[in-house]
N, C-alpha and C positions, 0 to 999 in steps of 0.2 A: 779534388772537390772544391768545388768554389765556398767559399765561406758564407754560410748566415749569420747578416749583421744586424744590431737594431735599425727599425727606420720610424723615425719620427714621424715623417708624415702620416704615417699608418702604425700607429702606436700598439692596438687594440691584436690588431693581427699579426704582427709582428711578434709581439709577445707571446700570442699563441702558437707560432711557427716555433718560436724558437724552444721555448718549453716541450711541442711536440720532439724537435730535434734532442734537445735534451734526453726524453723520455727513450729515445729509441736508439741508441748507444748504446745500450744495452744488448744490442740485438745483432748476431754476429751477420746476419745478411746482409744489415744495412750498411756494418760497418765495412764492408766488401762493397757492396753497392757505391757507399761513397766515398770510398778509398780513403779512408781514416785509418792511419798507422798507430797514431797514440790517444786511444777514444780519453783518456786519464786528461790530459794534457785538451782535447775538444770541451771534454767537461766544464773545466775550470775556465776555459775560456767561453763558453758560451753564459754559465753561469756570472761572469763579469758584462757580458752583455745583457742580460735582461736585468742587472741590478742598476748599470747607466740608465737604462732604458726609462726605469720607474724613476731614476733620480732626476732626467733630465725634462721629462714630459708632463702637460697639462692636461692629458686627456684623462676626465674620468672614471672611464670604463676602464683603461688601462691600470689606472692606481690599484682601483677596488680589486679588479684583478690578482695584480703582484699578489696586495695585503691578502685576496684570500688563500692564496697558494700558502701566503706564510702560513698564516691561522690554521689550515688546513693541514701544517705538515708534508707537505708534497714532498716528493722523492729528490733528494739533490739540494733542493732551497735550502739554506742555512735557517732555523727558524728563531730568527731574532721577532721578536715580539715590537718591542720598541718601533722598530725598520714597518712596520705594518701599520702603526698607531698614528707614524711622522704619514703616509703612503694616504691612510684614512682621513686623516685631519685636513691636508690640501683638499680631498678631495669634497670635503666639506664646504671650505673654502668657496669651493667651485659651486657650488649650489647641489650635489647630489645627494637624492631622501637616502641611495641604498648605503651610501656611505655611513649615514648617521645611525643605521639600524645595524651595521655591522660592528660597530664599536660598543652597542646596546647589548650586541651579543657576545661580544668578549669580557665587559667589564662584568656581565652577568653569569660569567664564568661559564659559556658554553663551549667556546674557543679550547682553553688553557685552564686546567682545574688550578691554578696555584692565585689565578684572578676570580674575587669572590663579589657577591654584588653588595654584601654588607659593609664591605672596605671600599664603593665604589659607587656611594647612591650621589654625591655631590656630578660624579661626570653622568649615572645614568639619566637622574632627574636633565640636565643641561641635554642631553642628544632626545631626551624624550618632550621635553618645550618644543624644540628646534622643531622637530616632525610634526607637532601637535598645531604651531604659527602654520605649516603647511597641511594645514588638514582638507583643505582643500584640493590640495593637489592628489587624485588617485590612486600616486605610487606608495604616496605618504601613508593615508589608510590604509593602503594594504599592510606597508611593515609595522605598522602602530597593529592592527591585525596579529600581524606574525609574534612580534615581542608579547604582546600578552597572553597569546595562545603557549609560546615557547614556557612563559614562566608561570603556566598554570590559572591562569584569571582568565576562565574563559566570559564570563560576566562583562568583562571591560574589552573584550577584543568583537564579541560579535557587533558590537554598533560598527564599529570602523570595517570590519570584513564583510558586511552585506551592503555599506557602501561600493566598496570597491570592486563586491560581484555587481551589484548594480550598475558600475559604469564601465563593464565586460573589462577586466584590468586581466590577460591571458594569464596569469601568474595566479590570480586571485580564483578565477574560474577551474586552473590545473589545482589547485589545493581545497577547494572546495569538491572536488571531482574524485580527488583520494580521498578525504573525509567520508564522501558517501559510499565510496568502494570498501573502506575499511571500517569504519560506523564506530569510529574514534574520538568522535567531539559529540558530546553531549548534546540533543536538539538535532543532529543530523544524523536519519535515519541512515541504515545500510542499504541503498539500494542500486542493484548495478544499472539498471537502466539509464537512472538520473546520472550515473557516474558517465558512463558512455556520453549524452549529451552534451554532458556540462565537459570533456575531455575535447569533443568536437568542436564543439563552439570557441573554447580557450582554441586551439589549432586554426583556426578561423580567424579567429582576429590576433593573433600573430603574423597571417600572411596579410591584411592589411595596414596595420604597426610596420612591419617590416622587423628585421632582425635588431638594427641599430636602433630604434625603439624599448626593446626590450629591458629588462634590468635582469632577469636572468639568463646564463648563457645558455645555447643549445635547448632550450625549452620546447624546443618545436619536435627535436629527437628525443626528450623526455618523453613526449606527450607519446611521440607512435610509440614508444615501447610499453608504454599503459594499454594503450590499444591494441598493439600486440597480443598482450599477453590475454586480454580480456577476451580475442577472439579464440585465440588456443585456449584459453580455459571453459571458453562458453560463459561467460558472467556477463549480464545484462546485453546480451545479445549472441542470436546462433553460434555454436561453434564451429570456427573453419580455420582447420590446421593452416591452411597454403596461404591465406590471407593472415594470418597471425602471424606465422615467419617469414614472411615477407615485409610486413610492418617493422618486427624485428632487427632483419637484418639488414633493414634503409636505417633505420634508429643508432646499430651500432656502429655507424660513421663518426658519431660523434659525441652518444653516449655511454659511459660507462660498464650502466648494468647490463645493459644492453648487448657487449662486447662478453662480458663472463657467461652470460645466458647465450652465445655463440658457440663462443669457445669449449663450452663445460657439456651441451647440450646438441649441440647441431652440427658442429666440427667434425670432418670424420667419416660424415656418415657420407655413402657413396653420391645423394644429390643434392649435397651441399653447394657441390661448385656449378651445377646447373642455377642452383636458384637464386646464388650470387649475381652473377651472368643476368636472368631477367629482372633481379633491383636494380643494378648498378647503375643504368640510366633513367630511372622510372622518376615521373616528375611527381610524386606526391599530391604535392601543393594542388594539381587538378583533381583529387579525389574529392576534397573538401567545397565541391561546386552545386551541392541538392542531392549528386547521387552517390548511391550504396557503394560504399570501397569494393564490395563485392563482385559488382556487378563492374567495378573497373579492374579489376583484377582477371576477369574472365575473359577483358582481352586481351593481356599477357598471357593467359593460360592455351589460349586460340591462336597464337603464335606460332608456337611450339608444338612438336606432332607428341612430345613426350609429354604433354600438361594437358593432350586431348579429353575435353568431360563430353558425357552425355546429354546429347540432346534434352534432356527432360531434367535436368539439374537446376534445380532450384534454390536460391538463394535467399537471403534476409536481408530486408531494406535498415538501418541503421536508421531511416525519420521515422519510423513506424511506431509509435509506442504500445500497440498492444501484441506486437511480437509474432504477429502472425507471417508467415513466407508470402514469397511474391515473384514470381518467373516471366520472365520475357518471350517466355515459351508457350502457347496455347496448350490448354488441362485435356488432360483425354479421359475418357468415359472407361469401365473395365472390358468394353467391346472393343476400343482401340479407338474410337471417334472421339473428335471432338466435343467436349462438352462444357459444364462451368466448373468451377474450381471448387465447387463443395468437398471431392473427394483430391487429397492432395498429398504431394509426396515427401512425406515428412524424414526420410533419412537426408542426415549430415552429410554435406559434400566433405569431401579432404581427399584431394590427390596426390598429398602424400603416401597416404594408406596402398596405394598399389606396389609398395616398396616392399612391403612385408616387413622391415626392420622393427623387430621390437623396442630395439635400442634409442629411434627415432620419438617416441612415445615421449611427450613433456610433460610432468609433474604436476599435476593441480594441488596448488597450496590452498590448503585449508585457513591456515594462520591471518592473520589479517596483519600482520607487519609488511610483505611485501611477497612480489612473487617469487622474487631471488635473493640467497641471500651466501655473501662469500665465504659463510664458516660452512657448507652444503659441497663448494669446491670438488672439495677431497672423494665425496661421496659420488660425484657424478662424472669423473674422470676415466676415461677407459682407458684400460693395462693388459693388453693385448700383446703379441709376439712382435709388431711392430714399432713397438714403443715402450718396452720394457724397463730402457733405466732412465722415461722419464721421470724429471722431479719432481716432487710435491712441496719440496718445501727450500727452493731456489729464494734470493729474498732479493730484495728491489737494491742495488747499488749505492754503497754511499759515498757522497764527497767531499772531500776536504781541500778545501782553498789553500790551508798553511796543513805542518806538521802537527801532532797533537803535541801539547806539554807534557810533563813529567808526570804531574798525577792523573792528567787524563790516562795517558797511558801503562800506570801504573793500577788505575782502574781496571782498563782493560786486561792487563796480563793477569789480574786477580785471582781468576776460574784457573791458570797454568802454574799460579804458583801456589795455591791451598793446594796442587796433587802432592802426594806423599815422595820426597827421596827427588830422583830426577835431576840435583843441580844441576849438571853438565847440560842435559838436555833443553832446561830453561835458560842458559847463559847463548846456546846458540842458536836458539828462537828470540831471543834479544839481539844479537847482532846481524840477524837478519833482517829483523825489524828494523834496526841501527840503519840499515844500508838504504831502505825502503824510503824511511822519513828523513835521510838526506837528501835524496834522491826528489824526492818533493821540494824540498827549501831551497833545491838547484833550481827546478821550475819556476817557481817565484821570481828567482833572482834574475831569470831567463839566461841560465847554462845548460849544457847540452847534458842530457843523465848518462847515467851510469850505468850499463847493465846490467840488469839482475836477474840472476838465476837461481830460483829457491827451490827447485826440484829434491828432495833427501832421501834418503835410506834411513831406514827403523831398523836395526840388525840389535836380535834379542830374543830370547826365548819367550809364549807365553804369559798374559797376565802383568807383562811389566806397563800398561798403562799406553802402549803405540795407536791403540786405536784409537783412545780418546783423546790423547797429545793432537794425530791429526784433526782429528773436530776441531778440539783447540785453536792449535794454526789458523784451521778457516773461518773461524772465528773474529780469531786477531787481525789476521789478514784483511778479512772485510770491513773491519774495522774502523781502520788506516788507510780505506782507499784503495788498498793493493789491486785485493779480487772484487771484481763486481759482485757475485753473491757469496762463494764462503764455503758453499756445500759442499759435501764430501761426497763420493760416488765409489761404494768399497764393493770389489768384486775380487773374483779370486779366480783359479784356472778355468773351473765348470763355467763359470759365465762370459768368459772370451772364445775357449779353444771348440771351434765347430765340427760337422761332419766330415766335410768335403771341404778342396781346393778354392780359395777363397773365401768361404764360409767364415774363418776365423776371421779374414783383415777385415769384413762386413761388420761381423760382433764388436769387434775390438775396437774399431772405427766409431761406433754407435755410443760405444759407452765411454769413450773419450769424447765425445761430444756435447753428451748428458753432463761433460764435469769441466767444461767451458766454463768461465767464471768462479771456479772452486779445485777443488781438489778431488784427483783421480787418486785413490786408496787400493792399491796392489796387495792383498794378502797373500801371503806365502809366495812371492812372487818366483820364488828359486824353482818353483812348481813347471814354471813354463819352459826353463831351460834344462832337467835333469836325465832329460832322455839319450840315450847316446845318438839315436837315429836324428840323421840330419832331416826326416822328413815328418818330423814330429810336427804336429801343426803349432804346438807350443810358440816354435822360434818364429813363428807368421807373425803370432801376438808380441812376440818383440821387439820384430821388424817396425810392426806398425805402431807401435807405441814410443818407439825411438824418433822414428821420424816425427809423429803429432808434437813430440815434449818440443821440438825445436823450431817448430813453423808457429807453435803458441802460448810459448813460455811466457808471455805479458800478461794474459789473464786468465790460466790455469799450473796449475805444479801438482806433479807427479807424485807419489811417496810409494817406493817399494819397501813392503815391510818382509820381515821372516826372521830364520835361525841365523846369528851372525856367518856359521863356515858355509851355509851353502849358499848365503848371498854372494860369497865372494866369486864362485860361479854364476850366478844370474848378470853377474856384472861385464863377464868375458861371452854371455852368448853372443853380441852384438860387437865389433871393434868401437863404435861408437857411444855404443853407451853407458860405460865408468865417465864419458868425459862431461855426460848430460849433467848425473849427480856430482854438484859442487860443495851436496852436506852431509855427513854421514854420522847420525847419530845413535852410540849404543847405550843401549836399552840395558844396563847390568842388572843381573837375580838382586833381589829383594835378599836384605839381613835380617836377622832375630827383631832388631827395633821396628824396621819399616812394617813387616809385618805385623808386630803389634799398633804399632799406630792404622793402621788399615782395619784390624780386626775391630778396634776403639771405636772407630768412624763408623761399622757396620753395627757398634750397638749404642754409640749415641743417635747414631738413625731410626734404629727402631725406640730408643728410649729405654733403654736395658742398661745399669748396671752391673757392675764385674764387682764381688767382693775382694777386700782387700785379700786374701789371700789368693783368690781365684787369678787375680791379675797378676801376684809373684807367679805362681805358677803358670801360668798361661806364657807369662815370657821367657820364664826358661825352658818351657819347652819347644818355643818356634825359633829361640836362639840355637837349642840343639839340633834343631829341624834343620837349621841351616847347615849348621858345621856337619851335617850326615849327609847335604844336597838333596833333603826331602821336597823341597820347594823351588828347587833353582827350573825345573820345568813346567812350574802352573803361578806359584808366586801370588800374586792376589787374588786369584783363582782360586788356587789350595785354599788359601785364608778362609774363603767364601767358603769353600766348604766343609771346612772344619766350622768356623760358624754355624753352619744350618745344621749340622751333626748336635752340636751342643746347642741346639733348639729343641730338636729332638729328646736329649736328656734332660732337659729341662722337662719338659713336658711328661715324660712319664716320671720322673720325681712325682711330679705336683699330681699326676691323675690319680692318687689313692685317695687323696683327703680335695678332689674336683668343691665340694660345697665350701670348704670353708677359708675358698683362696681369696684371698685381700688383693689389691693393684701393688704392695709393694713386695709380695712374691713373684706374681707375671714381672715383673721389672727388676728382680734381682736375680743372679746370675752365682750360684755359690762352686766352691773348686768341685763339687763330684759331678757338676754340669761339664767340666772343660773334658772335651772331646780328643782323645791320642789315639794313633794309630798301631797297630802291634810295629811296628817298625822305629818308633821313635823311643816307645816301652824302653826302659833298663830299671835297674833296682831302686832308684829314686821315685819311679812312679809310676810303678805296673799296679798301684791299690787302687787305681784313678776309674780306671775302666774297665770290662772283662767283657769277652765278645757277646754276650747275649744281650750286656748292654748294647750294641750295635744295630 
C-alpha cells in the first residue's frame, strides 16, 4: 500500500483523507484491500500525521477542522483540549469569524462540561467583541446568531440571524429551515412548506459560494438529507418514496445521519444496490435549476425498465406553494379523452412500493428533534438467518500513541479485580497485559514486536466467574489498544454445528467473523469434540476455528471455556490446536469465605442487611457447604440461589403482619431467613428450616 501522507499544499483535504483513512482501519475489507499487516502500528502513524499536519499549516479551515475533531471527541484523536484552543487561536490570528465562535462555544461549556462559562466570561466577552468589530461581515452574524441562540437569549440573536438570512448566508437559511421544520425557536412558526423553500434556496446558494466558501463542511449533503427525509415523510411537500432515498442516499457520501438512516433502514433490502447504481453519478447540483427534483428524478426512473412509471403519473412541483400537483402529461376526462385538469390524479407515486417489502417502509417521526436518531439503531437493525451473530454493540477503536501508566492502568484492571477470589487468574491477565504494553513502547522506540498470542482456556466447573473474566479481558484489551472493539461473541455447540457437510465451517466461519476485533467465547467447548465418530460435524467446528485463531490472532483471541478433564480432550481434537492456546487459566470451586463474600455483594446490592447472627450462621454453613462439595458445581450460582430462597422466607416471615412493615424489616435479614438445603442439615441446624418452609 502506498502510504497517506500530509500535503500541505492541500491542507483541508488532506486532513480529511486521512482522518477518513483513519476511520476505516477498522474495517477488515479495507484492511485486505490495502494490504495493511499492522492496522495498530497504520494507526499511530497516521495519527502522527494529521497532528504535523495541524502543527505545521496556515490554512484556516484546516485548524478549525483538527480543533473540532478534538472538541468533538472523534474516534482515535487524543482529546487534548489545550492542542484545540493553540489550533483555534491561530486560526484567529488568521482573521477567521468560525474560529472565534468555536472557542465561544467551548469556554461556554458546550464542548467539555469541565469548561464553564462562569469561570470564563473574560475570554467569552474578548471572542464575542472580536465577532461583534465584524458584524458586518455575514458570517459573523450568523455565529453572533448561533452563540446566542446556543445560550438561550433568543431576544439578542434574532437581530444578527435575520441579518444573515437576509444576505442568503446557506448556513443561516439551513438553520432557519430546521427551525421551521421543527417550530423550536420562539416567533418561527412550524411550517414544512417554508422549511422546504428556505432548504432549497440555502442548497442554491452553496452551488454559487462554492464548497471552499463555506464555513460548514459538507452542508450541501446535510441539506439533501433534510430533503430527503421531508420527501419520504410527505412534510411540506408530496410524498415520494424514490425521490427521498434517492436524496438520501447522494447525502450519505458524506453525511453522517445520513449513512445510519442507510445502513439501519435501507441496507439489505433487495433494491438497495439498484438504486445505489442510479445515485452514484447523479449530478444533483442540476436539480436545483427552477425544476421539480421530481420531475428530474423521472428521468432516472425512465432509464431503467425496473423504475418504469405510468404514463399518467403525476408529480409535485417543489415552487408551488399552494401544493397543488402538476403533470407533464395531458389530464383525461373519465371517458378516456382529453380534457382540463379539474379532475386529477391524486395518488402518491413510490416505486418503491411495487417491492412489496414491508421492511422497506421508513418511520415518520413525529418528534420534532430530528428524523433519526442513534439510540433507535438497535431497534431497526434486522436479525435474520443471514446475520445472526451480528453485533449491536462492537465499539469504535481506541488508540494509544504510548503504553498507559500505572494508575491508568490500574483504573482499568478495576472491574477484574473488585471480582471475588480469582488471584491466579488476575496475575495472568496482568502479564498479558505486561506483554501487550511492551509490545507498544517497542513501537515508539521503532523495534520490531514481539508476538503475542493471548488466545486461553477457562477450565472450571460452573459459576466460577469465566464468563464475565472474558468480558473483562475485552474490556481491558480494548482498552490498551490491543482489540479494536473488545466484544465478546459466546456461543456454544447449537450455534456452530450445522445440518449438512459444510454447513458447520459456514456457521462457524460467520461467528468468528462477528468476533473480529474482540473475543470469540467457546462455551463448553469440549462439546464439539466428545463424539467418538470421526464424522461428527463437531470436529468441522475445530478445524475451522483452529485455522481462523492463527490467520487472525492480531485482532481477535479465542477463549475455550468448560469442565477442566474434558477440556484436556478438546485440546487433542485438532494436533494443532493445544499449541494455538499459550494461556490456560483455572477457574478453582469457590470456598466457604468466597462464597460468603458473593452472597454479601448479592445483598448490599439489593440493600439488605444480614443480622449479626444470620451472618455467623450463614458462614458456617456455606463453609460446610464446601467441605460436603455442595457448591464445587454451581459455586456463585448455588449462592444465587440460596440467596433468592432466603428471599423467599423472608417474605413469608413478614406476610402475616404485611400492614405494619416499616423499611428496616424489608432490609433486614434475620437467621430463620438463611435458606439450607436438606443436604447440608446436621444436628447444628436442622431448627433453621423444615421443608414446608421451602
Amino acid at each position: 500500500m502506498k502510504s497517506i501522507r500530509a500535503d500541505l499544499k492541500q491542507p483541508f483535504k488532506s486532513l480529511e483523507e486521512l482522518y477518513t483513512h483513519l476511520c476505516r482501519l477498522s474495517e477488515v475489507g479495507y484492511l485486505r484491500e490495502q494490504k495493511i499487516e499492522n492496522y495498530i502500528s497504520e494507526k499511530v502513524r497516521v495519527v502522527g500525521e494529521i497532528r504535523r499536519l495541524a502543527e505545521e499549516t496556515e490554512d484556516r479551515k484546516a485548524l478549525n477542522y483538527y480543533a473540532s475533531l478534538i472538541l468533538n471527541k472523534a474516534t482515535y484523536i487524543p482529546h487534548d483540549v489545550s492542542e484545540a484552543i493553540e489550533c483555534l487561536l491561530r486560526s484567529c490570528k488568521l482573521g477567521d469569524v468560525k474560529a472565534h465562535y468555536m472557542l465561544l462555544r467551548l469556554y461556554s461549556g458546550q464542548y467539555d462540561g469541565e469548561y464553564r462559562a462562569e469561570d470564563h466570561q473574560e475570554e467569552i466577552e474578548r471572542h464575542l467583541s472580536a465577532l461583534k468589530m465584524l458584524e458586518d461581515h455575514h458570517y459573523a452574524q450568523y455565529f453572533l446568531a448561533k452563540h446566542y441562540f446556543e445560550s438561550g437569549d433568543v431576544q439578542s440573536a434574532m437581530p444578527y440571524f435575520e441579518l444573515a438570512v437576509a444576505a442568503h448566508v446557506p448556513e443561516a437559511l439551513c438553520f432557519k429551515a430546521k427551525a421551521c421544520m421543527r417550530g423550536n425557536i420562539e416567533g418561527l412558526a412550524k411550517d414544512g412548506k417554508t422549511a422546504f423553500s428556505l432548504f432549497k434556496k440555502a442548497y442554491e446558494r452553496c452551488i454559487v459560494l462554492g464548497d471552499s466558501a463555506l464555513m460548514e463542511e459538507h452542508l450541501k449533503h446535510h441539506i439533501l438529507y433534510h430533503l430527503g427525509c421531508m420527501y419520504v415523510n410527505g412534510f411540506g411537500v408530496l410524498a415520494n418514496g424514490y425521490t427521498g432515498r434517492c436524496l438520501i442516499v447522494k447525502a450519505s457520501e458524506k453525511n453522517e445521519e445520513a449513512q445510519k438512516y442507510c445502513e439501519s433502514q435501507l441496507a439489505g433490502s433487495e433494491w438497495f444496490d439498484d438504486l445505489c447504481r442510479d445515485v452514484q453519478n447523479l449530478d444533483v447540483d442540476s436539480f436545483f435549476d427552477g425544476t421539480s427534483a421530481s420531475l428530474d428524478f423521472k428521468k432516472i426512473i425512465n432509464d431503467d425498465d425496473q423504475w418504469r412509471i405510468a404514463g399518467n403519473a403525476r408529480f409535485y412541483s417543489a415552487d408551488d406553494d399552494d401544493g397543488e400537483e402538476h403533470t407533464d402529461e395531458a389530464s383525461y376526462d373519465e371517458n378516456g379523452e382529453a380534457g382540463d385538469n379539474s379532475r386529477r390524479n391524486t395518488e402518491i407515486f413510490d416505486p418503491m412500493a411495487q417491492f412489496g417489502d414491508a421492511d422497506i417502509e421508513i418511520k415518520v417521526f413525529e418528534r420534532g428533534e430530528d428524523y433519526f436518531d442513534e439510540s433507535e439503531l438497535n431497534a431497526f437493525t434486522r436479525d435474520n438467518d443471514d446475520n445472526r451473530f451480528t453485533l449491536k454493540n462492537k465499539r469504535a477503536p481506541k488508540i494509544r500513541l504510548e503504553p498507559l501508566g500505572k494508575k491508568a492502568l490500574d483504573k482499568v484492571f478495576e472491574p477484574l479485580d473488585q471480582m471475588i477470589g480469582l488471584n491466579e487468574i488476575k496475575k495472568e491477565v496482568r502479564s498479558i497485559v505486561n506483554l501487550v504494553q511492551l509490545n507498544a513502547l517497542r513501537e515508539t522506540q521503532k523495534l520490531p514486536s514481539i508476538p503475542v498470542s493471548a488466545h486461553m482456556v477457562f477450565a472450571g466447573p460452573p459459576g466460577t466467574g469465566k464468563t464475565t473474566v472474558a468480558r473483562l479481558v475485552g474490556d481491558i484489551l480494548w482498552e490498551i489498544g490491543y482489540l479494536s472493539s473488545g466484544h465478546v461473541v459466546e456461543v456454544a455447540r447449537q450455534d456452530l454445528v450445522g445440518e449438512y457437510i459444510g454447513h458447520t465451517a459456514k456457521e462457524t466461519a460467520r461467528a468468528l467473523s462477528a468476533a473480529r476485533g474482540g473475543i470469540f467465547f467457546l462455551d463448553e467447548a469440549y462439546s464439539l469434540s466428545m463424539s467418538d465418530s470421526s464424522r461428527d460435524f463437531g470436529y468441522e467446528a475445530v478445524d475451522t476455528i483452529n485455522k481462523y485463531m492463527e490467520d487472525h490472532r492480531d485482532d481477535m483471541i479465542v477463549i475455550a471455556a468448560g469442565y477442566k478433564d474434558e477440556m484436556a480432550g478438546f485440546l487433542t481434537a485438532n494436533p494443532g490446536l493445544n499449541s494455538r492456546f499459550k494461556h490456560h487459566l483455572d477457574f478453582e470451586p469457590m470456598d466457604g469465605e468466597q462464597l460468603f463474600a458473593v452472597y454479601s455483594e448479592m445483598c448490599k446490592q439489593y440493600k439488605l442487611e444480614l443480622a449479626e447472627d444470620a451472618g455467623e450462621l450463614l458462614l458456617k454453613i456455606l463453609k460446610k457447604a464446601h467441605r460436603q462439595g455442595e457448591f464445587h458445581k454451581s459455586n456463585a450460582r448455588g449462592a444465587r440461589d440460596m440467596f433468592e430462597r432466603m428471599l423467599v422466607k423472608q417474605a413469608q416471615r413478614l406476610a402475616d403482619d404485611m400492614e405494619n412493615i416499616e423499611s428496616v424489616d424489608l432490609q433486614t435479614i434475620l437467621k430463620q431467613d438463611i435458606y439450607v438445603s436438606d443436604t447440608m442439615r446436621d444436628g447444628n441446624i436442622t431448627y433453621l428450616s423444615s421443608k414446608k418452609d421451602d
